[in-house]
N, C-alpha and C positions, 0 to 999 in steps of 0.2 A: 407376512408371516415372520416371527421371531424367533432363535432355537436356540437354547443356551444349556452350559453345562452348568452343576453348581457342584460343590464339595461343602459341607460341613465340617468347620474346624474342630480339631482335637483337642486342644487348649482351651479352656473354661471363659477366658476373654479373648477368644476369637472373631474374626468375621467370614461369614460366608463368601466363598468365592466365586465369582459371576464369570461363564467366558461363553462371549457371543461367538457361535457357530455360522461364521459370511463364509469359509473357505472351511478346509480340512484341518480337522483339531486331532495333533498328535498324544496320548497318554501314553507315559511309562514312567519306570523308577531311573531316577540321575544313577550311573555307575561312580561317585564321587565315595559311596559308604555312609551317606547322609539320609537315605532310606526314603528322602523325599520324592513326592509324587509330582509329577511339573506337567501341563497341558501345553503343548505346542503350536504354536500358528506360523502364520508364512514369515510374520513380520515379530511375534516374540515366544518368548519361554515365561509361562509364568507359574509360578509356583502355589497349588493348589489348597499348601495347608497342611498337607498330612503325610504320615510318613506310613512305608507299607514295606517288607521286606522282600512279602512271596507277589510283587508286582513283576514284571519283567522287564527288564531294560531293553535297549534301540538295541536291533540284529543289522548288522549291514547298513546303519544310520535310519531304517525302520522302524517306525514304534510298531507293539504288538500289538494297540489298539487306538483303531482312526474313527475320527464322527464328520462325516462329509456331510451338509444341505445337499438335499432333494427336492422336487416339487412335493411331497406329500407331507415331507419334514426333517425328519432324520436320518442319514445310512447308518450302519456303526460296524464295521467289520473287525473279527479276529484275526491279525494279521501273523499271527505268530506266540499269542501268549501262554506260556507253560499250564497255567492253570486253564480252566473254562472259562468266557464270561458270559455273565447269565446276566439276562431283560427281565425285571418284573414288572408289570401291571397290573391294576385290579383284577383283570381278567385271565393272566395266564403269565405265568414263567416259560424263558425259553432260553436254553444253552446254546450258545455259540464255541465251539471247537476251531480250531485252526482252519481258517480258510473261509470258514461260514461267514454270514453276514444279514444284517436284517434291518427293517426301517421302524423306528419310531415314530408316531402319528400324534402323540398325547404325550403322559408324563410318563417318567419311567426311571425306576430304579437301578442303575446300572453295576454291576460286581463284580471287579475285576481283583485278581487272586485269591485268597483265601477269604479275606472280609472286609478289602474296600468297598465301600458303596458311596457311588456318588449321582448325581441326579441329572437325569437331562430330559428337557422337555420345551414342547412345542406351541406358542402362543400366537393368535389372531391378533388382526387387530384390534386395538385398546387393549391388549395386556393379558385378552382373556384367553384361557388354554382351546386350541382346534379341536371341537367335537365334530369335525366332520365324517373323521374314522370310524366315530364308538360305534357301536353294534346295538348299546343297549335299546330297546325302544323299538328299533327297526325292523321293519319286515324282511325277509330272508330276501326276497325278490330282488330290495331296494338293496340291498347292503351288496348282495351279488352284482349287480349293476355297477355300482361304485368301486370294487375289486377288479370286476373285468376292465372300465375303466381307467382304473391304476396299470392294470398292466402292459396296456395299449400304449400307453406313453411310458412305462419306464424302462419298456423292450428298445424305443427309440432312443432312453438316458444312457444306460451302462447294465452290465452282468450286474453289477453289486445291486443297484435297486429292483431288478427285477427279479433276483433269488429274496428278497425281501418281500416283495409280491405273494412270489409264488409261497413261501413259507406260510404269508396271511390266507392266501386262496388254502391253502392245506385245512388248514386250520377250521377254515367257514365249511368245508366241506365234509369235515369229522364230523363237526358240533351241527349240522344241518342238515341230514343224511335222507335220501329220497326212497323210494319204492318204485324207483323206475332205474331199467336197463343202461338208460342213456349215463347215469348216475356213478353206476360200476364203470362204465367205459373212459368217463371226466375224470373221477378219483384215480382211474390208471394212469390215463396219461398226462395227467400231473406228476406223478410221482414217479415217471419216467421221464420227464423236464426238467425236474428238479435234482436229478440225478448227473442229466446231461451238463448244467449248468454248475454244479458243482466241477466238473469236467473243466468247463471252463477260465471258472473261476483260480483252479489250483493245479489243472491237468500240465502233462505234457501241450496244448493245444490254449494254452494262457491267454487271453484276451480279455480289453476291460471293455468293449463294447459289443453289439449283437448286430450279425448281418441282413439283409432285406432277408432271406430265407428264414431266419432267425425268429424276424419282427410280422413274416408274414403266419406263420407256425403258431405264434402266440396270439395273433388276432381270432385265428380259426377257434383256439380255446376258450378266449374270451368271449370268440361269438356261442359259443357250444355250451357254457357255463350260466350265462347270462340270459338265453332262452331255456335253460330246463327249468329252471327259478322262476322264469316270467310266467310259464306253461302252471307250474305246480299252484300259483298265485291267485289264479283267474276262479 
């Protein structure tokens, strides 16, 4: 799997800029007054192309906005930036505030300040984009299965990929809604995991990974989630 950033330059003889996501890719605005947008890696600083004012520059040698690899594709967490940044997809926009964080699985518009936009997306093997995530096409059952899936192993990655999870399970759970008891009770206590985990992602109680109570907690939902879909299926 491949995962890279791109920018589109501002300049009419420009070139788009490529940056492969192997490690954690830092975005913010230089404090030099040059307005320019630089993407960061372990090993350089490269300069994206464009210039943005309402970007936010590094807090504490921090950028406000980081794109880590995952197994599924992409993390991208708000670490601090003044504006929102907001994911779009064909299928759904979603704002990230301070703290929040979510995975990229496809292509995805990313918008950080008031009207950068730059693009990050996730490609298979030979070049082609992973439709393993898409939803279109798939039965609710199967795409549950692959969610609860996701969250089994991203409860064993870190907090940042499993608030990214849970955001998706949110998400299948709105747009896919049951007529069974069991249904209200999954919707609940998602959205009181997701609460929790926010907790930890930004709490007094900080931590960037999830304990065996943690990862045993998220199994049971995934077992819980993935059986009311397989039930409603048959």
């Amino acid at each position: 799997m491949n995962r890279y950033l791109l920018s589109e330059p501002t300049a009419a003889d420009g070139e788009t800029t490529r940056v492969s996501i192997d490690s954690r890719v830092g975005i913010y605005r230089r404090g030099d007054g040059s307005k320019a947008i630089v993407a960061e890696t372990a090993d350089e600083q490269i300069d994206l192309g464009v210039r943005d004012a309402t970007v936010s520059r590094k807090t504490n040698g921090r950028p406000p906005v980081a794109l880590s690899p995952i197994s599924r594709g992409i993390s991208v967490r708000n670490h601090g930036s003044t504006n929102p940044v907001t994911l779009s997809t064909n299928l759904r926009t979603h704002k990230l505030t301070a703290g929040d964080a979510a995975a990229i699985t496809d292509d995805c518009r990313l918008t950080i300040g008031l009207s950068l936009t730059l693009r990050a997306t996730v490609e298979g093997e030979g070049g082609r984009q992973n439709g393993q995530a898409r939803s279109a096409g798939v039965r609710p059952a199967a795409h549950a299965r692959t969610l609860a899936n996701a969250l089994r192993t991203a409860s064993e990655d870190s907090v940042a990929e499993t608030r990214g999870v849970i955001s998706e399970l949110r998400t299948f759970l709105q747009e896919h809604p049951l007529e069974r008891a069991e249904y209200e009770s999954v919707c609940a206590q998602v959205d009181r995991i997701e609460q929790r985990l926010e907790s930890k992602a930004s709490g007094l109680h900080r931590t960037e990974h999830l304990d065996e109570e943690w990862q045993s907690e998220l199994s049971v939902v995934s077992d819980r989630i993935e059986s009311i879909y397989a039930r409603s299926d048959r």
